[in-house]
C-alpha angles and dihedrals in degrees: 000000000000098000094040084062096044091048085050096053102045086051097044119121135203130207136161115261110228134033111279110187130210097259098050097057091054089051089048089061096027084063081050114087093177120113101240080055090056101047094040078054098049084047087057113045086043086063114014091232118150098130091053091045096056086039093054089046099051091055098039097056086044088082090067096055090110095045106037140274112240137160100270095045077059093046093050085046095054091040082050085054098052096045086053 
């Protein structure tokens, strides 16, 4: 039983439910004054990049499966992103 949880785990993926367009994630972040907004939307429009962020995001968050996935795990992810 051990190792078939373990296998399942470690095989487990993760993706975002619902279509989110290009233009709703920069509004998301334009309605945002904060200054993590502003720097995930600088990324973006630098490089255009909406699919890679939510792809990046999805495997990196995969990695806290195990521990949890909260708001602020998110929030350091998409902080790690825009440092990239």
């Amino acid at each position: 039983m051990n190792e078939l949880i373990e296998y399942l785990l470690s095989n487990l993926q993760l993706d975002f439910s619902g279509d989110v367009s290009a233009e709703q994630i920069r509004q998301f972040l334009r309605d945002d004054d904060g200054r993590e907004a502003r720097r995930i939307l600088a990324k973006l429009i630098e490089e255009n990049s909406e699919e890679d962020l939510l792809l990046t995001l999805a495997d990196c968050l995969k990695e806290h499966i195990r521990t949890g996935i909260t708001t602020d795990r998110v929030r350091d992810q998409l902080n790690l992103y825009a440092d990239s």
